[in-house]
N, C-alpha and C positions, 0 to 999 in steps of 0.2 A: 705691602699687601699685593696679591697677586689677584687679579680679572681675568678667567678664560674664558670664552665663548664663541662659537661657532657664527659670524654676524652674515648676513643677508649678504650674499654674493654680488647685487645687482648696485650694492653699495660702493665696488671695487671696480676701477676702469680696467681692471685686468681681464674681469669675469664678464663683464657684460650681463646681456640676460642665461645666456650660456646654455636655457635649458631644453633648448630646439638643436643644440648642433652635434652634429655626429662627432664623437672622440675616436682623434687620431694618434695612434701608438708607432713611434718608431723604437724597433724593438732591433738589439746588436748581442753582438757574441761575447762570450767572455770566458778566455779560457783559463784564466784567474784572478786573480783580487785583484791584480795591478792594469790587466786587460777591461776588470769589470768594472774597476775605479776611473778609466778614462773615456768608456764607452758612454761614463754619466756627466764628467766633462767636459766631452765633445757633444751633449745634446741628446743621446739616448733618454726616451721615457719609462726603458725598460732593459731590462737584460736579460739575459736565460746565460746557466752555467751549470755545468756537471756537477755531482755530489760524489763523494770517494770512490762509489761503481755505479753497477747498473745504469750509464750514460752510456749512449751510439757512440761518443767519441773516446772509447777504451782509452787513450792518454791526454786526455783533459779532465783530470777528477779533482775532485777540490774538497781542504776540511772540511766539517762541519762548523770550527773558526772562525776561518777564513769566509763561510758564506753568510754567517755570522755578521764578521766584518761590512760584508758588502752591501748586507741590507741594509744598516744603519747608515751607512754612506747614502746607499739610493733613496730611502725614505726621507731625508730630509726635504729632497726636492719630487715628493712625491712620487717618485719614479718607483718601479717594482724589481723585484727579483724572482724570476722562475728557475725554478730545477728540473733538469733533464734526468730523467731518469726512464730511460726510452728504450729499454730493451728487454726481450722477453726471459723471462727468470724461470729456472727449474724447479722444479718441487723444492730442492731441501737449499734454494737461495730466499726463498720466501720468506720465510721467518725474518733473515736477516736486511731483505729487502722493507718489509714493515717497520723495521726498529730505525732503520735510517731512513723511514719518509717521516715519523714521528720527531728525530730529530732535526731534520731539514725543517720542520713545521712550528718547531721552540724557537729555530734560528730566527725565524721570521719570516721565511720563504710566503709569497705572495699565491705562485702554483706549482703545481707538479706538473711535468709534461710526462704523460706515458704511453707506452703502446701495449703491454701486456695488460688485459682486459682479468688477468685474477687480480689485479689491484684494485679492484673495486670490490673485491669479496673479502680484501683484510679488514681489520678495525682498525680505521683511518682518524686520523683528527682529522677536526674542519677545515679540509683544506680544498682547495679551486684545483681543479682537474682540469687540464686539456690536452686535448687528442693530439697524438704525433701524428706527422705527417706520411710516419712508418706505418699507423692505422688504415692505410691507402685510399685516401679522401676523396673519392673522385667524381659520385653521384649523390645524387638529393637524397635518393633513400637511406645511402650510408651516412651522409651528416644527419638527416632527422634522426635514424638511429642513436647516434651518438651523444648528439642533441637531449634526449630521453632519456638516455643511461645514467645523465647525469654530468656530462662536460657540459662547463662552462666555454669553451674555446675548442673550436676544432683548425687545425695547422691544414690549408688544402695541400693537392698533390698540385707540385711545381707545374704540370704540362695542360692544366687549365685554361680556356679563353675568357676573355672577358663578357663572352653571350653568357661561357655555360656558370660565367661566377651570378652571374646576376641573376641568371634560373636561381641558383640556390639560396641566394639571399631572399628571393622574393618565396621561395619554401621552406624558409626556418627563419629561428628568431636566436640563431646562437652567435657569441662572437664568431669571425672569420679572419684566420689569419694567414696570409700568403709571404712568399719568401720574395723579395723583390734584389739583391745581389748576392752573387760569391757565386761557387760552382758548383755542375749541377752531375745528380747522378744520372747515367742515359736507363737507368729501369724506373718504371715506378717504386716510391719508395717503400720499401718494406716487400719488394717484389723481386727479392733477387738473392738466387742462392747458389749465384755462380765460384762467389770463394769458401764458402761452406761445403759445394762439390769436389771442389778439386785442391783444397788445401785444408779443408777442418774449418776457419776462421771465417765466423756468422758476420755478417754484415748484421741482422738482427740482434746482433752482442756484440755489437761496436768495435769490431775487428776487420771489417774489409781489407781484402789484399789487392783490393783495385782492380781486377783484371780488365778493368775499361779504359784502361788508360794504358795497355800493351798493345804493342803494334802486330798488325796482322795482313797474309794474306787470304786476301779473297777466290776461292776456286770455284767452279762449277763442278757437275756431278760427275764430268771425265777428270778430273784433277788437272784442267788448263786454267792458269793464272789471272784471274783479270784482273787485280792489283796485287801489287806486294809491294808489302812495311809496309800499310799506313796506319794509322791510330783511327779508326775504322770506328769505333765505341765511343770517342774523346769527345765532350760538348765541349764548346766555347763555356765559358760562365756567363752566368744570367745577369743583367743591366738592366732593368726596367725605371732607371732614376727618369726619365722622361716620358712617363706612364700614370704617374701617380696619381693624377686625379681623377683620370680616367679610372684607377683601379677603384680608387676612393667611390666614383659614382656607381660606379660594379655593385660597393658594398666592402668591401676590406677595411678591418677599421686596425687592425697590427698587421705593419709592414716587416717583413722580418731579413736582416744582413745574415747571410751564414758566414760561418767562419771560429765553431772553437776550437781549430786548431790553428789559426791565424796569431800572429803576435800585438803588440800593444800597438805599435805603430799603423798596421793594417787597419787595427779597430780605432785609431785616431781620425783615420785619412776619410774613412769610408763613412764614419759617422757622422762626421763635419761635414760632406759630402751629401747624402741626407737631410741633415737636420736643417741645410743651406736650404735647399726643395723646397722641404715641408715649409719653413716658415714663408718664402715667399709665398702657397698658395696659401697660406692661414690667412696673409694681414693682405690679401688679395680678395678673399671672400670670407662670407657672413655662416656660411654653411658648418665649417670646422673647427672644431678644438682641441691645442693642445691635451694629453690625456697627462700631463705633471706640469710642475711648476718649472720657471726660473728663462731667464732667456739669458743662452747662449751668444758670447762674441769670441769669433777666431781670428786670428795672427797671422793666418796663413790661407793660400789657395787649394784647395782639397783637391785632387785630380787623382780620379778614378784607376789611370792608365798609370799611374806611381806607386800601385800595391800591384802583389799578385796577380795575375788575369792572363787568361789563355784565350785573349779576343774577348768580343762580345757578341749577346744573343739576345731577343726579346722572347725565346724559347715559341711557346702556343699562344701566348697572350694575344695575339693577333692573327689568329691560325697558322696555320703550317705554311713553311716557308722553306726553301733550299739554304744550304749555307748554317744550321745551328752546330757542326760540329768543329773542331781542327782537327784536320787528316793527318800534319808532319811534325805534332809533338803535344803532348800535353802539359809542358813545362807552362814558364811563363815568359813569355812574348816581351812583356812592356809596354812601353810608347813608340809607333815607328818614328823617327828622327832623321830619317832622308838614304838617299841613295849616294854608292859608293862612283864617284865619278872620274875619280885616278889613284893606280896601286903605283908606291915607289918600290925600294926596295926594303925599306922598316917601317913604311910608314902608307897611309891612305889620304886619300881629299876627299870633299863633300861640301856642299853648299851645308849652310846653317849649324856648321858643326860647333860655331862658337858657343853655342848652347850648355856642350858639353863642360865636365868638370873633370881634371884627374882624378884616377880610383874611379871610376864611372863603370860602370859593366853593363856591355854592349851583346847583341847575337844576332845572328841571321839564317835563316835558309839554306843550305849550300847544295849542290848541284845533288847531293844523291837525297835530300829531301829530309836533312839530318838539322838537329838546331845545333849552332855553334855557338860558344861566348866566348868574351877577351873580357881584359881588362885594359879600361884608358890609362895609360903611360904620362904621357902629354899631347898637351892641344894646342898649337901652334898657329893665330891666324898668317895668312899670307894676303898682303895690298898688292903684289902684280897680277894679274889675271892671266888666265888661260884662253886659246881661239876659244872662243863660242862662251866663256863665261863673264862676257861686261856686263858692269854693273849687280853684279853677285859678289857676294862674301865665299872666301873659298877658303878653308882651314883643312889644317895636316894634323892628323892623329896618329899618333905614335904607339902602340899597342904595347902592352907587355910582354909579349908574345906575340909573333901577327900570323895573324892565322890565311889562310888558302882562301881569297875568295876572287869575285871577280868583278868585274866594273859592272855598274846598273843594277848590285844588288841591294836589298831594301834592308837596312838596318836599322834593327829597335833598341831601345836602352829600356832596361828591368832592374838595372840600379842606378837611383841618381844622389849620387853623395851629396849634394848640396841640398834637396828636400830632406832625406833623412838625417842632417844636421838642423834642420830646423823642426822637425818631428823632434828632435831630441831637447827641443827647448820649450819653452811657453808658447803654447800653442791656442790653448782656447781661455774661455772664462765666463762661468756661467752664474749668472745672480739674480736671487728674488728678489721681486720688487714688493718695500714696505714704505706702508702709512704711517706718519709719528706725528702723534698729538700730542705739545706741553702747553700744559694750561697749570692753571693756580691753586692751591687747594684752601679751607681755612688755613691750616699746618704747615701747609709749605706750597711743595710741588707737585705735579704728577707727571711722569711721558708714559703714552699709549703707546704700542708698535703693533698695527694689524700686516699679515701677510697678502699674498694675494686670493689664498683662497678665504680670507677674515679671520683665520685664526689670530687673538690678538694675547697681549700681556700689559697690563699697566701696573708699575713702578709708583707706588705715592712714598714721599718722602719727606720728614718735615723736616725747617731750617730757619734760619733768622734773613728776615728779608731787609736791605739797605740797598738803598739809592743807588744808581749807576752816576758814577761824575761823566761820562760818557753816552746820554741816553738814545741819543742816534745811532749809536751803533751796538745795543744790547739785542736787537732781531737779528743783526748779521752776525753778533756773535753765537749766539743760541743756534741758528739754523749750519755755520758753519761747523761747529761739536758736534753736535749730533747728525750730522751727517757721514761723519769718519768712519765708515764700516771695514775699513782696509781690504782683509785676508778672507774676513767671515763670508758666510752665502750670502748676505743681502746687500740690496742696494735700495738706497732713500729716493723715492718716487717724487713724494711730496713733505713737508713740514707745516704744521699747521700750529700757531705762534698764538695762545688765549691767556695775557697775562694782565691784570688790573692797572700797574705800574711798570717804567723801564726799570725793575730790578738789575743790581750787580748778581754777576754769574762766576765764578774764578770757570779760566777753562777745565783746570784739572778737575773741577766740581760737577762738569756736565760730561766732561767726557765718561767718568765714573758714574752717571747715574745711566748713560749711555750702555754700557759695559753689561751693567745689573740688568738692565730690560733686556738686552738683547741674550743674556745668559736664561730670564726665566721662558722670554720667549721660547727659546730651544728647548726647552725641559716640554714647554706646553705643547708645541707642536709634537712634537717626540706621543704625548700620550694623546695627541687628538687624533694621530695615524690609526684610523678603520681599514681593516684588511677585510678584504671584499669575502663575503660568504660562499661557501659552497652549494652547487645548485643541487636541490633534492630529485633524484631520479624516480623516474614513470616508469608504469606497467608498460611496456613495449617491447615488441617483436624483435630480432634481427631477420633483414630481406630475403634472404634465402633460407630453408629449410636441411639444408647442407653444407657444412664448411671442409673445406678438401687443405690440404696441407698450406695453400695460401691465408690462410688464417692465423697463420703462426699460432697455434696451440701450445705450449711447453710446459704444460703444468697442470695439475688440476684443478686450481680454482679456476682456470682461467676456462676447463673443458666445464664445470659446472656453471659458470657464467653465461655459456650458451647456451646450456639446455635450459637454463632457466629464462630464455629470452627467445625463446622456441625452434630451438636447431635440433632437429633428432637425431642429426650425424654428425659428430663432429671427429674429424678426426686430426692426429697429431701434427704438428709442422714438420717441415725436412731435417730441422736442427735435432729432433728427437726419432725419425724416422724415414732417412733418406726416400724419397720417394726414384721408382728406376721411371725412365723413360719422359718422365715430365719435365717441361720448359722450364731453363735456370733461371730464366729473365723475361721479363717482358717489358716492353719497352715502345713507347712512340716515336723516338729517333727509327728511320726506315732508310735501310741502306740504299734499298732499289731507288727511294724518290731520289737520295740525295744522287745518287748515280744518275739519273734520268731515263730511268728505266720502267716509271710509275705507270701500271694499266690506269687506272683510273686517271691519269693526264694524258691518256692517248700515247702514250710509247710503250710499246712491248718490243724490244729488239728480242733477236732469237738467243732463247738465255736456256741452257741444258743442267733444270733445275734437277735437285736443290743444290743452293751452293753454300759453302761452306767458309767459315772461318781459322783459320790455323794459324799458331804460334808455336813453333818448334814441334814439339810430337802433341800438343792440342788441339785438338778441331771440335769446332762446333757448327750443329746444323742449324741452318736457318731454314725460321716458316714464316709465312708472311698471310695476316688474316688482313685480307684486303675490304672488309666488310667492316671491321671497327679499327682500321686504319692502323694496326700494330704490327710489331716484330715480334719473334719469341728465338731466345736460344736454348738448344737442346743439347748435351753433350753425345756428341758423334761416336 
């Protein structure tokens, strides 16, 4: 006989009273099954993944299977699965676009992420809508908008402070979700149609050709040089893992990692990275709640500077600041690892080089402002010292190639074979905690197994009951069976032992009754998974009375969408109607500040405006609206 019921949360040390505290989402990338199965793992409460198209990230698409697969993996531990489907579709992709949000929706799929606004004029199932981040999140008006139309979740724009998040929390009541690692784009998003101008390939349809991440120089309006080559466009990536509760008190309730184009390892490192944070500020305060179940234990140190990363930024979160781009490469950096303090002739020295491991992949700076990398050969410590190095460790690294550098330069390593030998191993392990009551029945037996959020199953069984010749130790038998959960998700919290007599037990007999509860368990939780409703949309306005090609228009639901929300001009996006003369980009990165050249800080050297951008036969004009603190690029 099977018992399910949903029991009184306040009954479970897990849940507490639970019903005052704000839910915290840490939400990661998944750029497929294997990326989305580790992201839940390593501690992810949520994941977001591309569906076959219509995703931003054009080579991250995923079956319908496959995301299939994923949810049922993430629902056990109540975690979610969103689908990206974040880019603006044309008329005759429509159709096809509905029949794959319908099947994303049977998969199991928790939300859609979108930014084309005719998806709200197909025949949708009931499914949780939330706004990309490509919907350009920036003011109160445009999330209460959004808010009304009928999202459940609006994604803000990454160059937000922490004043202007909490303005918007304190004028809306919609989720908010902010991106707090991986790299960032230098335009707002959804605000940039620089590779749609000059090569065809929409950043809007998840095609970027990047051109923020080419090196350029800078001229004035006489065509004199004030830099050349440098990555002028290139941000650092966003880090805000030492921010978090600040953002939390902002109001952010899903923190979100970018990266679906990241591999499984990234998504390990970064997660567990995370999910390490969060819990410490959860079992630190009374304010927060996990938004899934199971708690996470890792095997390893998660370090930030051992994935991807071109430096670090806390971007606006803290208002504007000098220093959020890299000028001499948009590659990745790594971890820096010390300076070169003597070159032989196959080989270099450095303090703390013992760090290193062969196969290690090393790079640096080199005098024309280029990134260089090698590979470690061998690492050799040396015990005699050099003048001026006593009491230093001094090691000789053997290159496989040794490349041209020169003493006192700053070397980072961006690959370390010895972390991603242990990325390639058990790394995390993450398990719900269950309540098990055996007690007696007339018939026989019964064991209960409640979860943490009270979902429970009990197993009654009848049997022939005879004496233990052993009776002292039929409670440490009974509690040690039924606690054997090995491989499965859970893990025994407590046992709770109500039996009239020390009955005999065979172990094979409890591990076996063990087995069956914990099987119907899974069956019950499986159908007591509620997938959160879709919010019903209000008569509401949009803020302006005219949408100009920044709107990304591409279709006509999406042109009837506005007019039925009181736009009387709308007109098409760039991707369907090149607009001439208008800025490809806009952007808060500001070359003048980072130059120090900012009016508004009191420098104005004498600059013979405008100046421009160029890469080989490209140039772009720069305009600078010093009144709402932005950049704009214009094709020259």
């Amino acid at each position: 006989m099977i018992n399910a019921l949903k029991e009184d949360t306040n009954l479970f040390p897990f849940q507490g009273t639970g019903l005052s505290k704000q839910i915290i989402e840490l939400l990661s990338p998944a750029k497929n099954l294997d990326c989305g199965i580790a992201a839940i793992n390593h501690g992810a409460d949520a994941v977001y993944i591309g569906a076959s198209q219509f995703g931003a990230r054009a080579a991250a698409g995923n079956s319908i299977e496959d995301i299939e697969l994923l949810v049922k993996y993430a629902h056990q531990y109540r975690s979610k699965v969103f689908v990206a489907l974040n880019t603006i579709l044309t008329d005759d992709q429509l159709p096809e676009a509905e029949k794959l949000i319908h099947q994303v929706y049977n998969a199991g799929a928790d939300a859609l992420i979108v930014q084309d606004m005719g998806i709200l004029k197909m025949n949708l199932p009931p499914i949780v809508l939330h706004a990309s981040t490509q919907t350009d999140n920036r003011t109160v008006e445009k999330i209460q908008f959004l808010q009304n139309a009928g999202f459940s979740r609006v994604v803000l724009a990454r160059e937000l402070s922490l004043k202007q998040i909490s303005e918007i929390t304190a004028q809306t009541n919609v989720e908010l979700e902010a991106f707090v690692h991986g790299a960032l784009c230098v335009s707002y998003s959804g605000q940039c149609y620089m590779s749609q101008a000059m090569c065809g390939r929409s950043a809007n349809r998840g095609q970027c050709a990047q051109y923020c991440r080419l090196p350029y120089q800078l001229l004035d309006a006489d065509e004199n040089v004030l830099v050349k080559n440098k990555h002028l466009l290139s941000l650092k990536d966003l880090d805000l893992s030492e921010s978090l509760e600040e953002m939390m008190q902002a109001g952010i309730m899903s923190f979100k990692i970018e990266g679906r184009l990241k591999d499984a390892d990234y998504v390990k490192n970064i997660t567990a990275l995370y999910r390490k944070k969060f819990d410490a500020i959860l079992e630190g305060s009374s304010k927060y709640k996990q938004s899934s179940l199971g708690k996470t234990t890792f095997f390893f140190e998660p370090n930030a500077e051992k994935s991807f990363r071109r430096g670090s930024t806390d971007y606006f979160l803290h208002e504007r600041h000098a220093g959020i781009y890299q000028p001499e490469t948009p590659k990745s950096l790594g971890e820096p690892i010390g300076k070169v303090t003597y070159i032989g002739r196959n080989f270099f020295e450095m303090h703390n080089g013992n760090l290193l491991n062969n196969g290690d992949g090393l790079c640096f700076i080199n005098k024309h402002s280029d990134l260089t990398g090698f590979r470690v050969n061998r690492v050799e410590s040396q015990s005699n010292n050099r003048v001026g190095d006593k009491g230093k460790d001094r090691v000789q690294i053997f290159p496989a190639d040794m490349p041209r550098m020169d003493v006192g330069v700053l070397l980072y390593r961006n690959q370390d074979q010895a972390f991603e030998k242990i990325l390639n191993g058990k790394t995390s392990e993450r398990k719900i905690s269950i309540y098990l009551n055996f007690f007696e029945t007339d018939k026989g037996f019964a064991l209960k197994i409640t979860d943490e959020e009270g979902v429970n199953s009990t197993l009654e069984v009848e049997a022939v009951k005879q004496l233990a010749q052993k009776p002292e130790i039929v409670n440490d038998n009974i509690k040690n069976q039924l606690s054997k959960f090995g491989n499965t998700i859970y893990e025994a919290k407590s046992i709770d032992i109500q039996i009239d007599e020390p009955w005999f037990f065979p172990a094979s007999l409890l591990s076996e009754w063990r087995r069956l509860a914990t099987d119907q368990l899974d069956l019950i939780r499986v159908s007591a998974y509620i997938r959160e409703e879709p919010k019903l949309p209000e008569k509401t306005n949009f803020p302006a009375k005219k949408l100009s090609y920044l709107g990304n228009v591409s279709n006509k639901l999406a042109q009837t969408f506005y007019q039925e929300h009181g736009v009387e001009d709308v007109q098409f996006g760039f991707e369907v109607k090149a607009a001439e003369g208008v800025p490809l980009m806009f952007t808060k990165h500001c070359i003048k500040y980072e130059m120090g050249w900012c009016p508004r800080e009191g420098n104005q050297p004498i600059l013979k405006e405008p100046l421009y951008l160029r890469n080989n036969d490209q140039s772009y004009e720069l305009k600078f609206d010093c009144k709402k603190c932005e950049m704009q690029i214009l094709k020259a």
